[in-house]
N, C-alpha and C positions, 0 to 999 in steps of 0.2 A: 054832794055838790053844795049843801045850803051852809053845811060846816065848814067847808073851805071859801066862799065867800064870806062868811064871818069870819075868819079866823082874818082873810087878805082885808079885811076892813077895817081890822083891829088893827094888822102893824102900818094901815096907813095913817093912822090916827095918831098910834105911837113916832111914826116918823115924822109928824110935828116934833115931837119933843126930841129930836137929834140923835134919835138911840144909834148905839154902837155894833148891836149884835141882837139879833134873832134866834134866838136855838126853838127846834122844832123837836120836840121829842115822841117819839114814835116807836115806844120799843118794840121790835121786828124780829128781832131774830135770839135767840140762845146760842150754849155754849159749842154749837154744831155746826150750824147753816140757818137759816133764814127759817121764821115760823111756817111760810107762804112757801112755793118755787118763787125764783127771780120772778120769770114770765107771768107771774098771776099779778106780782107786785107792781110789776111794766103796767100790767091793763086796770087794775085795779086803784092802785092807790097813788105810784110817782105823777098821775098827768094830774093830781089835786095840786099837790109841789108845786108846780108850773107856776101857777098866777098870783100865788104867796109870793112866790120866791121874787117875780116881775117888779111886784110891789116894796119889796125889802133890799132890793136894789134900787130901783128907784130912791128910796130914802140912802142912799151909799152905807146901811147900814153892811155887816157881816152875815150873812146865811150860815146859821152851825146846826148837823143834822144829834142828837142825841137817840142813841139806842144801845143797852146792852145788848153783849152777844158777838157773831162771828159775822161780819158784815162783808167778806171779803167777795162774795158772788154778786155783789151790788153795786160795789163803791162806784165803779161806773159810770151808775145809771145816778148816784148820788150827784156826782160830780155834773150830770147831762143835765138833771132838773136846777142847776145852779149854784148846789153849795157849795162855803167854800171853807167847811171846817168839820172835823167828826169831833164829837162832847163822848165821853164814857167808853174810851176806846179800852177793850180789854183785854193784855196781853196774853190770858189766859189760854184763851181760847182763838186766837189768832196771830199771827206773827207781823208785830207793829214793824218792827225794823225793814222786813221786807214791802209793807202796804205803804212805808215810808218813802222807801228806797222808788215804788213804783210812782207813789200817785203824791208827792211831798212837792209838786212844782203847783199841783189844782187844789190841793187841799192843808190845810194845818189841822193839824193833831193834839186835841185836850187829852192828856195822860200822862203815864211816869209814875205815880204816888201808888201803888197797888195797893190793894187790899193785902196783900202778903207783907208789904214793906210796913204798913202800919198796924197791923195785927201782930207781927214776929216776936217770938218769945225775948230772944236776944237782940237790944239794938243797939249798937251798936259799930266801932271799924268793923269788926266782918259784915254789915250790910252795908255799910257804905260804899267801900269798891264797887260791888257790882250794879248796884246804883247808880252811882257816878258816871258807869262806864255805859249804862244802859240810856241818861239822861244826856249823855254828850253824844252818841248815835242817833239818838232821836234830834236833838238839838240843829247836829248838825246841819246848814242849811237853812235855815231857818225852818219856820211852819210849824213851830211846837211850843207848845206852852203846861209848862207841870201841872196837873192838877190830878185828881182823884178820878177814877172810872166808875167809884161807888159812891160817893160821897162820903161827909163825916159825923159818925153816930154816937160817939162818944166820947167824953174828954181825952183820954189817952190817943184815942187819935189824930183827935188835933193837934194836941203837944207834938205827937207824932209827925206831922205833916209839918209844924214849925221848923223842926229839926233838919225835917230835908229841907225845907227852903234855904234854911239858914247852910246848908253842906253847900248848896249851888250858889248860894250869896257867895260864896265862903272862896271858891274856885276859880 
């Protein structure tokens, strides 16, 4: 409780300075389900969410929740405590198209750049189709924004990640 009054004191501070966006990272869950059950997560940790999230509205910033993993048993409860964006969504281990398809009216989705897309031995047209085709389903609708679910840890992947921008620039 004393970490989450810090934490809600800090983005009121920040929300003098007109911030845009909040991300709260909390990694929760793996390539499976959830480290916790839902219901421990219910009592345990989303009612701290609560009076952050109060406060980060308040400033009209964006609530964006960040955690690898398979978040689908939650999004929910994500959506209940306020947010209104998942940071490091990862199509791995969860099927973004359909959490799209469900929850893309309460929530927008950081992802698209996969760790596979920028890692691949071969890059080129054969990754681009299904790319493309993967970036304009997500797209669709709005509530999506490209970016990486792992972030970027070396130069090739940057270049990497230039490259798709520049194929959606491009389209």
């Amino acid at each position: 409780t004393a970490e989450a009054l810090k934490v809600a004191e800090l983005v009121s501070a920040c929300g003098a300075h007109r911030i845009q966006a909040v991300i709260i990272a909390d990694d929760i869950a793996y390539t499976e389900a959830t480290f916790a059950r839902p219901q421990v997560l219910r009592q345990v940790l989303f009612p701290h969410y609560e009076p952050i999230l109060e406060r980060v509205r308040a400033t009209g910033a964006a609530s964006l929740f960040h955690s690898c993993g398979n978040l689908t048993d939650v999004i929910p409860d994500l959506i209940g405590c306020g947010f209104s964006g998942l940071v490091a969504c990862e199509s791995g281990c969860q099927d973004l198209l359909k959490l799209k398809q469900e929850y893309g009216r309460d929530l927008t989705f950081f992802t698209g750049a996969t760790t596979e897309f920028l890692e691949a031995e071969a890059f080129g047209p054969e990754l681009r189709e299904p790319f493309m085709a993967q970036v304009a389903a997500l797209a669709r609708g709005g509530g999506f924004v490209l970016s990486t679910p792992c972030g970027i840890s070396t130069p090739k992947q940057l270049e990497r990640l230039k490259t798709l921008y520049r194929w959606v620039d491009e389209a």
